[in-house]
C-alpha positions in Angstrom: 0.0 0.0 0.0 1.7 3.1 -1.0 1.2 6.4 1.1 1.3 9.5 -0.2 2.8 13.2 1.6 1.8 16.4 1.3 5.1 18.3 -0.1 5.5 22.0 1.0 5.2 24.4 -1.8 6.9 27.9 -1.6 8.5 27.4 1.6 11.2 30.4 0.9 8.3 33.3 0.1 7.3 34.8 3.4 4.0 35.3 4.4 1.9 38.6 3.6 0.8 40.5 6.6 -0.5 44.0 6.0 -1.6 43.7 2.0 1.0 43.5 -0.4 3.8 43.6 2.4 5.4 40.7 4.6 6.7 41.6 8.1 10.2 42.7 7.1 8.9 45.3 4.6 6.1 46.7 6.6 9.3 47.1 9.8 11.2 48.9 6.9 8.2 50.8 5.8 7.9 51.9 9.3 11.2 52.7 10.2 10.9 54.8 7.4 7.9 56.9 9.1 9.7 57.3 11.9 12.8 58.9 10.7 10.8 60.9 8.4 8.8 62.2 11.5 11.7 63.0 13.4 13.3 64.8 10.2 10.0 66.5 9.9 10.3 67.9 13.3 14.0 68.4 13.8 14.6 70.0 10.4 13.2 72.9 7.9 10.6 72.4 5.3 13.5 72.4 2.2 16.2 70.7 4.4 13.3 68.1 5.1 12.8 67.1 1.5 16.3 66.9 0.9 16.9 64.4 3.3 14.1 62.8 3.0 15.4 62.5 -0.8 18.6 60.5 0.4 16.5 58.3 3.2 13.3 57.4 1.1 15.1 54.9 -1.6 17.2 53.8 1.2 14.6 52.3 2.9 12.8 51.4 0.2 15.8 49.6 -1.4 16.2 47.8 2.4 12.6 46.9 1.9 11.7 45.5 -1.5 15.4 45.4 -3.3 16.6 41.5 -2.9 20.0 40.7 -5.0 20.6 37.2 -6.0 17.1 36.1 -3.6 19.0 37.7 -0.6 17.7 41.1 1.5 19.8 43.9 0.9 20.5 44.6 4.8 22.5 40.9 4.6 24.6 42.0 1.9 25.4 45.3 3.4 26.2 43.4 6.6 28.4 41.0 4.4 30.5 44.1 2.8 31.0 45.5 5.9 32.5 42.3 7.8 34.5 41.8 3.9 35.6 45.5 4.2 37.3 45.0 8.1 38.2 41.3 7.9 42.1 41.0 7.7 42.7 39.3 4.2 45.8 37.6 4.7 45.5 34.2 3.3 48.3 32.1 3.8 48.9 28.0 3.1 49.8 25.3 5.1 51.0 22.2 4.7 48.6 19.2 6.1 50.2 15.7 6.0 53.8 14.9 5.1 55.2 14.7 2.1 57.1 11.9 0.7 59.8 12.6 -1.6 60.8 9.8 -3.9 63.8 9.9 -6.0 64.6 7.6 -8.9 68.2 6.8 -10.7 68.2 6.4 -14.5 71.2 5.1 -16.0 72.2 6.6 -19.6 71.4 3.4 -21.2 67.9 3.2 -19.7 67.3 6.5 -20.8 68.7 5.7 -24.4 66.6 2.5 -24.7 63.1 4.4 -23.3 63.1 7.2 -26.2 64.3 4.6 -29.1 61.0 2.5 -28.6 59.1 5.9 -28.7 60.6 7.2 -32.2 59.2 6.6 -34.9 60.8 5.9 -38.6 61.1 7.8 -41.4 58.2 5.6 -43.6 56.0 5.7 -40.1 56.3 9.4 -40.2 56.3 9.6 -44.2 53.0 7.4 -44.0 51.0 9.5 -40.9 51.8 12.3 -42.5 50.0 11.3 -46.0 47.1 10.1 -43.8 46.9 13.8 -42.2 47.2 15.5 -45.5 44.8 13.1 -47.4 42.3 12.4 -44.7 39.0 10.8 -47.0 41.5 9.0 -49.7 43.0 7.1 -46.6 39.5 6.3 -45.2 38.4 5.6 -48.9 41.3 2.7 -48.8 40.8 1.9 -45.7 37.3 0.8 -46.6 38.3 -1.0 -49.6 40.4 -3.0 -47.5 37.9 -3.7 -45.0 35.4 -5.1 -47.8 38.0 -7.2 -49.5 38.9 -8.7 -45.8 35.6 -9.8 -45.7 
């Protein structure tokens, strides 16, 4: 008897609280109201809007603005701790390291690149191959069918 789940759907969108907005934006919308108030009070009417110029798309970039699915207050707080982190990176060594050293005698040496050479016909006949790539295959074939 098989049983079936239920699987969650949209677990990573948060929940809408005050119509259109989720908890985080409404607290940023807020905030916002506040330090407009204060401004309001503290400040001129033409100083007001001038600050409120800089602190409006602040907030609302804090709010609504989410880079690569993150909230823009964790990436500021991610440049900040990049910005006064030390950045001195430096290796070390885990384990030991075995160093293995090996003697080769001329003649060994001699005797491993002679088997790896090639002749003069080897070289004469890759090289026709290379240059003449569908008459080769063309013969190749021929000899295939008269093998058979």
């Amino acid at each position: 008897m098989r049983m079936l789940y239920n699987v969650p759907q949209f677990i990573d969108v948060e929940d809408k609280i005050a119509g259109p907005f989720t908890w985080r934006q409404l607290l940023w919308m807020i905030g916002m109201t506040v330090v407009l108030m204060v401004l309001w009070n503290i400040f001129e009417l033409s100083y007001f809007f001038v600050n409120a110029a800089f602190i409006v798309p602040i907030f609302v970039a804090f709010a609504f603005y989410r880079p690569y699915g993150q909230p823009l207050i964790k990436m500021v707080f991610f440049g900040i701790v990049f910005l006064f982190n030390p950045r001195s990176y430096t290796w070390k060594q885990t384990g030991s390291v075995m160093q293995k050293s090996i003697r080769l005698d001329e003649q060994d040496v001699k005797k491993k690149t002679n088997d790896n050479m090639l002749s003069l016909d080897e070289i004469v006949n890759v090289s026709k191959i290379l240059d003449n790539p569908s008459e080769s295959l063309t013969r190749e074939m021929k000899n295939d069918s008269m093998k058979k």
